[in-house]
N, C-alpha and C positions, 0 to 999 in steps of 0.2 A: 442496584446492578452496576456493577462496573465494565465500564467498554473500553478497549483498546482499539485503537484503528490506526494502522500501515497512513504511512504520508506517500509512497512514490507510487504514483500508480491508481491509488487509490481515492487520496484526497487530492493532489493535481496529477495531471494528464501529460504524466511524466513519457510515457509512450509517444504522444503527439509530441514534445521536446526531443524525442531520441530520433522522430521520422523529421523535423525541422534540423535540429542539428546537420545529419547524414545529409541532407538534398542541399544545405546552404552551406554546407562545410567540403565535401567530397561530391555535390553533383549526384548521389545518388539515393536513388527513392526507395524507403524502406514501407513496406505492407505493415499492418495496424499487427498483422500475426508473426512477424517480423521484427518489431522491436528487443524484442527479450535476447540474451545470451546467445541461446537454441538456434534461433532463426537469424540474427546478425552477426555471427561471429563469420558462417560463411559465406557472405556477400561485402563484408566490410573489414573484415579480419580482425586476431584479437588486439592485434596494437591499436586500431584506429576504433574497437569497442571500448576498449577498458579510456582512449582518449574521450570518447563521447561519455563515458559513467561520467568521468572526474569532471567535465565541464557541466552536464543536467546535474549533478549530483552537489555543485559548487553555487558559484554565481549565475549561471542561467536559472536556478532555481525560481528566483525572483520574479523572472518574464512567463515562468511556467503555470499555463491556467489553469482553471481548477476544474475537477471532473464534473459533469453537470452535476447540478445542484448539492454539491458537496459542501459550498460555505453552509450554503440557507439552511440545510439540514443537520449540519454539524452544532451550527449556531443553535440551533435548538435543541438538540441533545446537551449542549452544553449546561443544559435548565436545571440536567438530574445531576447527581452527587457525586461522580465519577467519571471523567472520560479524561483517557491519557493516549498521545499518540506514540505510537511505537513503533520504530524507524530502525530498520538495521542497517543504518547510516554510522558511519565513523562518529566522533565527538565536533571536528571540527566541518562536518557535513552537516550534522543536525542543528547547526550556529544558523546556517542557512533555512533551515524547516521552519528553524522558531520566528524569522523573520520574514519568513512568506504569511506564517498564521498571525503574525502582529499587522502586518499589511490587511490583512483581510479582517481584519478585527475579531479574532479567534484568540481569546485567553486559555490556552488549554494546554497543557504541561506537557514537555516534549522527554520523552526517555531515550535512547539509544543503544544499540545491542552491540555495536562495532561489528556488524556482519554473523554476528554467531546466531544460532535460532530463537526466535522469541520465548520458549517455553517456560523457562526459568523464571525469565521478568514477568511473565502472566504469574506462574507460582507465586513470586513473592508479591506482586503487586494485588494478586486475589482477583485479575480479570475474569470476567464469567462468560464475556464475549469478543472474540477478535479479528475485528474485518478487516482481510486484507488480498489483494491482489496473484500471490506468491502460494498460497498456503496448498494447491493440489499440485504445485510443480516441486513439492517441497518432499513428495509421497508419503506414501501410509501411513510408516516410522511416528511423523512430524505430528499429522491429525491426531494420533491415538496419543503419545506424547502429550497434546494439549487438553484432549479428553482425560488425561491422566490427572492431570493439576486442577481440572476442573472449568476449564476454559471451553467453550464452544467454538470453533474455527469455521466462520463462514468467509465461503468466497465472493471475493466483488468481480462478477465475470467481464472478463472482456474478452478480445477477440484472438488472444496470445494465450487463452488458459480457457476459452470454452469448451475444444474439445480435447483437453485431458483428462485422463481417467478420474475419478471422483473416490478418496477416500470416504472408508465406510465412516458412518460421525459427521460429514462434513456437510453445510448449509450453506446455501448460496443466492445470492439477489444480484438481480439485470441493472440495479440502479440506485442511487441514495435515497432517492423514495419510497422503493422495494424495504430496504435496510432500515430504515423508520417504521414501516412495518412489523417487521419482523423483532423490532426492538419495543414496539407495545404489542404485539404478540406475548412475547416469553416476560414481560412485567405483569401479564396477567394470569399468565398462567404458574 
């Protein structure tokens, strides 16, 4: 089985970096439901959102911690035959991804979409599962699209995407221990 798994959001607590950034940069405090696009562009606006991407998305990446138990768990899925992370990070954004997961002692192949949708890279790469953060804010289109290629889209919920609507297809875990679950789950069935 091959796994794809999202880096911002997902593997570090890229949200908690975008609510540090805002309060240590501009003084002002962003809600955990707040970080995303959606909820920050009208409290911080888009010049000083798209400045906070490029800074969490750059060199703060490094200070940026990982979502609970996201190394421990990763680290172990790293056991089976497959797992590649998949970042709709620019080229020279995912320089930084790869450098957070060498810090952390994670040998696992970093791809990059440059911001377009993952679907494609799942097609050609043959992912069968893709946990990521983004995937119901991304609608219907996106899910069925990945059900198309043969990719399973589960969401890692958090508190910027629990209550959006849920594409039909779409599977979803509270936690990286949930997602280890659910990952000897569908190996045995």
């Amino acid at each position: 089985m091959h796994l794809g798994i999202d880096f911002d959001g997902t593997i570090t607590d890229a949200p908690g970096m975008r609510q540090r950034y805002a309060r240590e940069r501009w003084e002002i405090e962003l809600a955990a439901h707040e970080v995303m696009r959606s909820g920050a562009v009208p409290i911080v606006g888009e010049e000083r959102y798209r400045q906070m991407s490029i800074a969490t998305e750059g060199v703060l990446t490094t200070f940026t911690e990982p979502q609970v138990d996201a190394v421990s768990v990763l680290d172990e899925l790293l056991q089976r035959p497959e797992v590649t992370v998949i970042t709709a990070r620019y080229g020279h954004q995912a320089a930084f991804a790869r450098r957070w997961l060498s810090r952390h002692a994670l040998p696992v192949r970093v791809v990059h979409t440059s911001r377009a949708p993952k679907t494609e890279i799942c097609r050609v790469l043959g992912v069968d599962v893709l946990l990521d953060d983004n995937i119901n804010q991304l609608g219907d289109a996106y899910s069925a699209a990945l059900l198309e290629v043969g990719t399973l889209p589960v969401l890692y919920e958090l508190p910027y995407n629990r209550e959006r609507e849920r594409p039909e297809g779409l599977r979803s875990v509270s936690s990286w221990l949930a997602f280890a679950g659910l990952v000897d789950e569908l190996a045995r069935a």
